[in-house]
Structures are given as structure tokens and as C-alpha cells.
ZAPALO-56759 format. One record per residue: z, y, x of N, C-alpha, C, CB in turn. Coordinates in steps of 0.05 Angstrom, whole numbers, plus 32768, in hexadecimal, padded with zeros to 4 digits. Glycine has a CB too. Layout:
residues N
ZYXZYXZYXZYX;...
END
This chain:
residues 223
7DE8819982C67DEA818882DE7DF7816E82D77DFA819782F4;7DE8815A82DF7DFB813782D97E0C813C82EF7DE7811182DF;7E23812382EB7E34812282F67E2D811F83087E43811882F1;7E1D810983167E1F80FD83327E16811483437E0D80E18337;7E05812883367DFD814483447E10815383497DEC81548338;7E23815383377E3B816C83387E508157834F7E4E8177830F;7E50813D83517E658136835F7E578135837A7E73811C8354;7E3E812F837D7E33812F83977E30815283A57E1381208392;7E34816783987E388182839F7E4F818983A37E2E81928390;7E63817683977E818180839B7E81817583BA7E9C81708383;7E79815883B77E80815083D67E79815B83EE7E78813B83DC;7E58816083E87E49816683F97E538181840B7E2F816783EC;7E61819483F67E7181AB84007E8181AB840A7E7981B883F6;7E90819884067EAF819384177EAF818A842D7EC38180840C;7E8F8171842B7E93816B844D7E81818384667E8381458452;7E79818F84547E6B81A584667E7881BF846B7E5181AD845C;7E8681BF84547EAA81D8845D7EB481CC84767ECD81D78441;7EBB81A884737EC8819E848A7EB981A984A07ECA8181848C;7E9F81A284A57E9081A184BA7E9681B784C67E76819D84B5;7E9081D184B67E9081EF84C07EA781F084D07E91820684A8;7EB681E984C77ED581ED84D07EE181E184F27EE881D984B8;7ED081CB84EB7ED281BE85037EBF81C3851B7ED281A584FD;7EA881D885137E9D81DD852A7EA681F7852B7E8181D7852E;7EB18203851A7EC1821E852D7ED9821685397ECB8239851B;7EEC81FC85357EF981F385487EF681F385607EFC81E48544;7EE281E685657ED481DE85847EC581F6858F7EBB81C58582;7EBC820685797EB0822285867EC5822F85957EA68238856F;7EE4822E85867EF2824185917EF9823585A77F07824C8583;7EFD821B85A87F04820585C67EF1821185D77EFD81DD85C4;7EDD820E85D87EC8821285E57EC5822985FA7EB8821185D4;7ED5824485E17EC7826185F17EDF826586007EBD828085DC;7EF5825C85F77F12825A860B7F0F824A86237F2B824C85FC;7F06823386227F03821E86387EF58234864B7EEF81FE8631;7EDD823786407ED18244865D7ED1826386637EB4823C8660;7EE28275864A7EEF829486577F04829186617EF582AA8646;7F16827886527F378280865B7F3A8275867B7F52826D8645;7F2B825886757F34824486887F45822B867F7F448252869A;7F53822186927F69820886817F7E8218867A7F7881EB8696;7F8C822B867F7FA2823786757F9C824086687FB08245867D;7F83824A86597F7E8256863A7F7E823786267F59826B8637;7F6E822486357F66821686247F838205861B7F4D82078630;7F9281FC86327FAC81F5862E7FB9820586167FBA81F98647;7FC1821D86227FCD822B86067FC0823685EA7FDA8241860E;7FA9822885ED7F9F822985D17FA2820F85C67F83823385CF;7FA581F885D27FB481D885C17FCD81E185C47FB181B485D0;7FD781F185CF7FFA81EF85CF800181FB85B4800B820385E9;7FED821785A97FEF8222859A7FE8821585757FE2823385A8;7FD58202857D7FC181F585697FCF81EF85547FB281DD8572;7FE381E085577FF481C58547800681DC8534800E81AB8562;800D81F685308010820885268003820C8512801082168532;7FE78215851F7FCE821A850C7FC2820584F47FB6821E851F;7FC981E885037FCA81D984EF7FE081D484DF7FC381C984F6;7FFE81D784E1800C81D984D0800C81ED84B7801C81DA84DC;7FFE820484C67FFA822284A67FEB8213849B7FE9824784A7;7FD6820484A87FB681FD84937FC581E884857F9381EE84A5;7FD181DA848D7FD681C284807FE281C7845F7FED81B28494;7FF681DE8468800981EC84587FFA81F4843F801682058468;7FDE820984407FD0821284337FBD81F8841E7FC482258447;7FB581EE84307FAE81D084257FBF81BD84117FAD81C1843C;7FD481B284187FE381B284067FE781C583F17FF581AE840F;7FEC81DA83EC7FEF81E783D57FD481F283C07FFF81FE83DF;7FBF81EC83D27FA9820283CA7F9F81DF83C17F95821D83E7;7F9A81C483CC7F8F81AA83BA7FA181A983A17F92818C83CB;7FBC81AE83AF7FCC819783927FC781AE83817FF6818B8392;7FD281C983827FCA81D7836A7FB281D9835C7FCE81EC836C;7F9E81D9836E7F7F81DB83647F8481BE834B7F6181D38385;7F8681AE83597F7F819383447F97819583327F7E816F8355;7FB0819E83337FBC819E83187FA981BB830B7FE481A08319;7F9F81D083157F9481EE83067F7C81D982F17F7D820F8326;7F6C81C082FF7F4981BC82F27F5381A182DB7F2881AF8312;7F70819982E17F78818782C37F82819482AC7F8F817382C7;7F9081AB82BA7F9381C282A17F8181D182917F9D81D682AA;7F6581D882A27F5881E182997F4A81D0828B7F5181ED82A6;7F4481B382907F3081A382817F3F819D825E7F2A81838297;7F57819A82637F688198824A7F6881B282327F8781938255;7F6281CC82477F5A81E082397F7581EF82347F4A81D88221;7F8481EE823A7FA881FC82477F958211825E7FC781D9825F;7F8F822B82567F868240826C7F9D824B82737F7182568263;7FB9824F82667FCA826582707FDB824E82837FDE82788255;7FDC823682837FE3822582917FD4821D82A57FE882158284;7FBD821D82AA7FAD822A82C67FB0823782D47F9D823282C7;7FB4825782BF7FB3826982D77FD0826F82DC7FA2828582D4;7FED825C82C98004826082DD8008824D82F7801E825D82CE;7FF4823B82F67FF98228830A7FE3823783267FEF820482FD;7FCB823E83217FC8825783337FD28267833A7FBE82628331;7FE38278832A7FF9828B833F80138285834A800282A28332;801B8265833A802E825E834D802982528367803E824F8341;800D824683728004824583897FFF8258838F7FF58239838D;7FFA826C83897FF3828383A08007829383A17FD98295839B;8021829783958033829C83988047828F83AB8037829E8385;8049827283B28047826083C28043826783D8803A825183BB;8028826983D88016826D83F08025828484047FF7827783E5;8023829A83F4802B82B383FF804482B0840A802C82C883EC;8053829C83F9807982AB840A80778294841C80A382AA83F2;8067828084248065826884368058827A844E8051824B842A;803C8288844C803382988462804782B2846B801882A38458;805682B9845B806D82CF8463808082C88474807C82D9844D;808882AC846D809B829F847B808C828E849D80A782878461;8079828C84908067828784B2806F82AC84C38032828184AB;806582B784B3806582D484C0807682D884CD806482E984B1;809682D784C480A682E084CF80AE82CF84E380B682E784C0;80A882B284E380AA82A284FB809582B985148099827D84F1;808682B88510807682CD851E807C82DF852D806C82D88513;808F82EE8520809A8304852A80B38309853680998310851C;80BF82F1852D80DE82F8853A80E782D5854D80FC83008516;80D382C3854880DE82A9855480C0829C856C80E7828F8533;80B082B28567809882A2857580A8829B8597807582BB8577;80B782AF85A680C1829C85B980C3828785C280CC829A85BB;80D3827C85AA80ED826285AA80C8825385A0811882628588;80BF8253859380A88240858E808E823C85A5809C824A8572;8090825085AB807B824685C5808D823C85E18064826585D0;809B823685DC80AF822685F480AE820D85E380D5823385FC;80C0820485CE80C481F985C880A281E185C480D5820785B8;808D81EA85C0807381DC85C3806C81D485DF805D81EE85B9;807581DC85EE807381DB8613806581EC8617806781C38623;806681FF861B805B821E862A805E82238640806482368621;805D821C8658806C82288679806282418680806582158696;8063824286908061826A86988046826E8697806B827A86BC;8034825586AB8013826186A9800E8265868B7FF9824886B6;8016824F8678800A8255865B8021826A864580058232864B;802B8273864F80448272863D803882928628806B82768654;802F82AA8635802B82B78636800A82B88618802E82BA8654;7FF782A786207FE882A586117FEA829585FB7FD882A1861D;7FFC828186008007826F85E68018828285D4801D825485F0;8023829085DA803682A285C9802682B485BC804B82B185D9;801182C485C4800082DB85B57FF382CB85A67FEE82EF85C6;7FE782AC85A67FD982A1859E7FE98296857F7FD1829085B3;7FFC82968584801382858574801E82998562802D82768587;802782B6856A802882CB8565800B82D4854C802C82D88581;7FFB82DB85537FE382E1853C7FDF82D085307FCB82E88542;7FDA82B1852F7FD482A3851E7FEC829A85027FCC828F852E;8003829F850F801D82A884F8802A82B284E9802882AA84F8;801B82CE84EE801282ED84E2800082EA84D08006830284F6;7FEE82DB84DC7FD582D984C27FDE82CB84AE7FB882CA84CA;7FEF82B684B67FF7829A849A7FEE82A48484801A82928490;7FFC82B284807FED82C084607FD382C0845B7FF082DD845A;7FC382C884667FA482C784697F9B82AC84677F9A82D38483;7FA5829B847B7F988281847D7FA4826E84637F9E8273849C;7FBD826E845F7FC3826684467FB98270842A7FD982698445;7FAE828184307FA6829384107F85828A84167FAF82C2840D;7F748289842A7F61827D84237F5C825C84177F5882848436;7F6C825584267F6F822A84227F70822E84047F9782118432;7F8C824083EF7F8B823B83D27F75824883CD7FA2824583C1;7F67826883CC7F59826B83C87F3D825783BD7F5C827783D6;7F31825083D27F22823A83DF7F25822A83C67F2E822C83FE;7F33821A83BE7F3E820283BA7F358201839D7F5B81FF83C0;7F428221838F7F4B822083777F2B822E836F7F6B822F8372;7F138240837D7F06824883757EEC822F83747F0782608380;7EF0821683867EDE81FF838B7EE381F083697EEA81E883AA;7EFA81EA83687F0381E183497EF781EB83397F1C81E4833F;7EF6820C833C7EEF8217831E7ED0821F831E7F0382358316;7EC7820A832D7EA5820883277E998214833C7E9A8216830C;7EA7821883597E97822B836B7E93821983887EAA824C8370;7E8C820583877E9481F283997E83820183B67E8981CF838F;7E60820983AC7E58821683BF7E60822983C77E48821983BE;7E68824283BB7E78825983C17E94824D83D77E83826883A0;7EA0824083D07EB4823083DB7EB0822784007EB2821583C7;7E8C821E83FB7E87821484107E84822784237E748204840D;7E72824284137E65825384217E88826884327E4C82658406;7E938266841F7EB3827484247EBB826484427ECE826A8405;7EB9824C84487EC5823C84607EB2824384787EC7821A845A;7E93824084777E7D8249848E7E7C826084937E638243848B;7E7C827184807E81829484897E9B829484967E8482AD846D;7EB0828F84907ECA828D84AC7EC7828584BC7EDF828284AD;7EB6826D84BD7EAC825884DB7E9C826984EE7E95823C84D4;7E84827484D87E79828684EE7E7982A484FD7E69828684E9;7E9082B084E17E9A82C484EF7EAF82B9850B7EAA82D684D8;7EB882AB85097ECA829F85167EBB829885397ED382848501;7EA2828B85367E92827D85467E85829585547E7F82678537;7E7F82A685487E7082BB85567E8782D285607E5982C88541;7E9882D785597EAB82EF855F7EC482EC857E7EBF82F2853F;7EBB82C5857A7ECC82BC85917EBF82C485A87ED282A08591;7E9A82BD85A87E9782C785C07E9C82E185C57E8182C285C6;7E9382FD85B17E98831785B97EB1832185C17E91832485A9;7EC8831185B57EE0831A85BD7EE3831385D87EF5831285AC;7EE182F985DF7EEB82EC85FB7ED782FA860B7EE982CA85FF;7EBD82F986057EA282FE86217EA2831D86227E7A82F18618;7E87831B86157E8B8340860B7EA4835186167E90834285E6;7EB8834886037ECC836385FF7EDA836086127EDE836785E6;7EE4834386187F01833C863A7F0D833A86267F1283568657;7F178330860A7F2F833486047F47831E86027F2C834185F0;7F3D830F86157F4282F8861A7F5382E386047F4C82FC8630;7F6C82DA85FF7F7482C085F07F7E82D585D77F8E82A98601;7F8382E985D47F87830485C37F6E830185B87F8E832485D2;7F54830185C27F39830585B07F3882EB85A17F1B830A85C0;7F3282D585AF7F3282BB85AA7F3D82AD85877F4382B185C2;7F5582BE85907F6E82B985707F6582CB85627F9582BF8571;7F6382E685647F5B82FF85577F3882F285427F56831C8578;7F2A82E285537F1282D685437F1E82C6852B7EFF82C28556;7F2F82AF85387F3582A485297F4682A8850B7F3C82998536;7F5D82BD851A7F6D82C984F57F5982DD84E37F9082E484FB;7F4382E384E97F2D82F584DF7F1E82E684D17F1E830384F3;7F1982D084CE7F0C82BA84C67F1582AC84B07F0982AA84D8;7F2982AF84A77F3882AA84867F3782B884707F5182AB8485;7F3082D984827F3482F484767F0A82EF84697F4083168497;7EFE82EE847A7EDB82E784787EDD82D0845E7ECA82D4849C;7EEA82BE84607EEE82B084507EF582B584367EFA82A5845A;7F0282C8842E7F1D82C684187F0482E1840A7F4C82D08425;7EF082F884197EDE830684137EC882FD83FD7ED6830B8429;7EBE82E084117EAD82D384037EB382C883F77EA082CA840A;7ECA82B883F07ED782A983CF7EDB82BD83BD7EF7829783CF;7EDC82E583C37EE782F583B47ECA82F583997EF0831383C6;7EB682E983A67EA582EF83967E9882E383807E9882F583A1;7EA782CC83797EB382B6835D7EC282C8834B7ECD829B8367;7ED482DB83557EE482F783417ECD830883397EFE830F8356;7EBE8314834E7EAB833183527E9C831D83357E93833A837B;7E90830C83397E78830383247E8482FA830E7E6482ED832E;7EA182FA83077EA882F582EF7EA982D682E37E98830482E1;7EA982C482F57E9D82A882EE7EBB829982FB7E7782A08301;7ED882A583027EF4829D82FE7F08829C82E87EFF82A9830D;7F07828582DF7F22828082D27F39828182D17F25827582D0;7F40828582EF7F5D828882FD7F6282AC82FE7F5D82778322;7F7982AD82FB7F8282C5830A7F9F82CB82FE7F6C82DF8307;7FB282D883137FC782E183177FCE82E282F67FC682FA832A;7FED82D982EF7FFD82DE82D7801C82E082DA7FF782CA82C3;801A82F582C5803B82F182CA805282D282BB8049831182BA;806282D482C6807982C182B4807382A882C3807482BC828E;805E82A182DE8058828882E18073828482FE8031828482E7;807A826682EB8096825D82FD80898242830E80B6825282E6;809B82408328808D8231833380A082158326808982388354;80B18210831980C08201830E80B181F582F280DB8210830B;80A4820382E8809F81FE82CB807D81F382D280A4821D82B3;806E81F882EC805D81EE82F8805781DA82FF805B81F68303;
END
């Protein structure tokens, strides 16, 4: 493959990962606006700015490491790859743990603190509640993602972001319509959709065509 092919497939993936992403955004706006009402749809922006802080989180760790994992590897330092891969995903994990436990013992104080009043307060919190639980999930897909696009899988990469979109896009309606399960289903689509994700990047390992993987001795200091 020439370059301008391999760089026009790197791009071409990333902006169509974006795309995916952003129309299961609006999908999930969408099936809330008109199951929940304005108090779903309200406490699902009340909830949002959360969801973008894990992603952000995962993002940061899962770019910068990816691009220090593909200078290591081009220099041909492999055990220095794959410690800078497990110190992001080691990363990753105690960053989504630490979302978790926000989750579990402070989601209160955080859905007040975002402006929650009584009509929303209730759906902002379960909403805010599961998506903080998942951290781990959604953070371990962003490095995932990141580090398996680098190591030559840009489409796999891509295909990893639209299979979450559309599990995501289709499960919102069954949960909300279908099932009743109202701003509980809605989120429940959405933290399920990292997990779809992180399935279909598993299969860069399954086919043997990863460079990366888990080692011991890797410090995040010496990284």
C-alpha cells in the first residue's frame, strides 16, 4: 500500500468512527426527547458533561499512549511498546475504578451539584450512576481503539466505534419503546456499547496480527 493510501485510510476511519459516534449521540437525544419528554431529555444534558469527561479521560490516555506505543515500535524497541501499552491500560483501569467509585458512593452530591431539581433529579442520578460504573468499559475501549488503529487496524478500529453506535442506536429504541424501561434503558444502551466495541477490537488478538499486549515490570514513571 503507498502512503497516501495508507494515510487516506487512516483518516478516512477516524472521521467515520467520529461520524458513528455522533449519530448515536443524537440517536440517544432523540429516543429520550420523545419517550422521556423534557425531563428525560433535560436530565440526560445534565448527565452528559460526565460522559464526556470519562471519554475525554480515555482519549487522552488511549492517543498519547498509542502515538508514543507506534514511535517505539517504528524504532523497533518492542518490549518498550508493549510497556507503554500496559501502562495505559493500567492507567485506564484505576482512572475507570476511580470514576466507579464516584458512582457509587458520591453520585448524590454530583447530580445536585450539575443542577438536578426534583422533576429531573431522580433520572439524572441513575443516568449518572451507570454511566460511572461503566468508566472502565468506556475507558478501556478509547485505549483499546487507539492502540489497535496504530498497530495497523485502522479499519477494525473503525468497525470497533459503528458496532457500539449501532448497538447503541438500535437497543435505545427497545429499551425505552418496546420494553418501558425508561432513562434506566436509555443509559443501559449506552454503557453496553463500549463492551460491543472492545468485542470487535478483541479480534486484532483472536487473528494474531497484535503487537501489544500486557507485561510485567511496566512503570508508569519509566514510561
Amino acid at each position: 500500500m503507498s502512503r497516501e493510501k495508507e494515510f487516506l485510510e487512516y483518516v478516512l476511519s477516524s472521521v467515520l468512527a467520529m461520524v458513528g459516534q455522533s449519530i448515536y449521540i443524537l440517536a440517544d437525544t432523540y429516543f429520550v426527547a420523545r419517550g422521556l419528554g423534557a425531563n428525560g431529555l433535560a436530565a440526560l444534558n445534565l448527565a452528559i458533561p460526565i460522559y464526556n469527561f470519562i471519554n475525554g479521560v480515555g482519549l487522552m490516555l488511549g492517543i498519547g499512549g498509542a502515538a508514543r506505543f507506534i514511535v517505539a515500535r517504528t524504532v523497533g524497541d518492542k518490549k518498550r511498546s508493549r510497556q507503554i501499552y500496559t501502562t495505559a491500560a493500567a492507567c485506564g483501569l484505576l482512572a475507570g475504578l476511580g470514576f466507579a467509585l464516584l458512582g457509587i458512593f458520591f453520585v448524590n452530591p454530583i447530580a445536585t451539584m450539575l443542577g438536578a431539581k426534583a422533576e429531573t433529579y431522580e433520572m439524572t442520578k441513575t443516568y449518572l450512576r451507570m454511566v460511572l460504573l461503566f468508566a472502565p468499559a468506556f475507558i478501556s475501549n478509547s485505549i483499546f481503539s487507539a492502540f489497535v488503529k496504530n498497530d495497523g487496524g485502522p479499519k477494525l478500529a473503525m468497525l470497533g466505534m459503528l458496532a457500539g453506535s449501532l448497538f447503541n442506536t438500535i437497543f435505545d429504541y427497545i429499551f425505552i419503546f418496546p420494553l418501558g424501561l425508561g432513562i434506566f434503558g436509555a443509559v443501559l444502551a449506552t454503557v453496553f456499547s463500549p463492551i460491543m466495541g472492545i468485542a470487535v477490537l478483541s479480534l486484532h488478538l483472536i487473528r494474531k496480527k497484535s503487537s501489544f499486549y500486557p507485561v510485567k515490570g511496566a512503570s508508569v514513571l519509566r514510561n
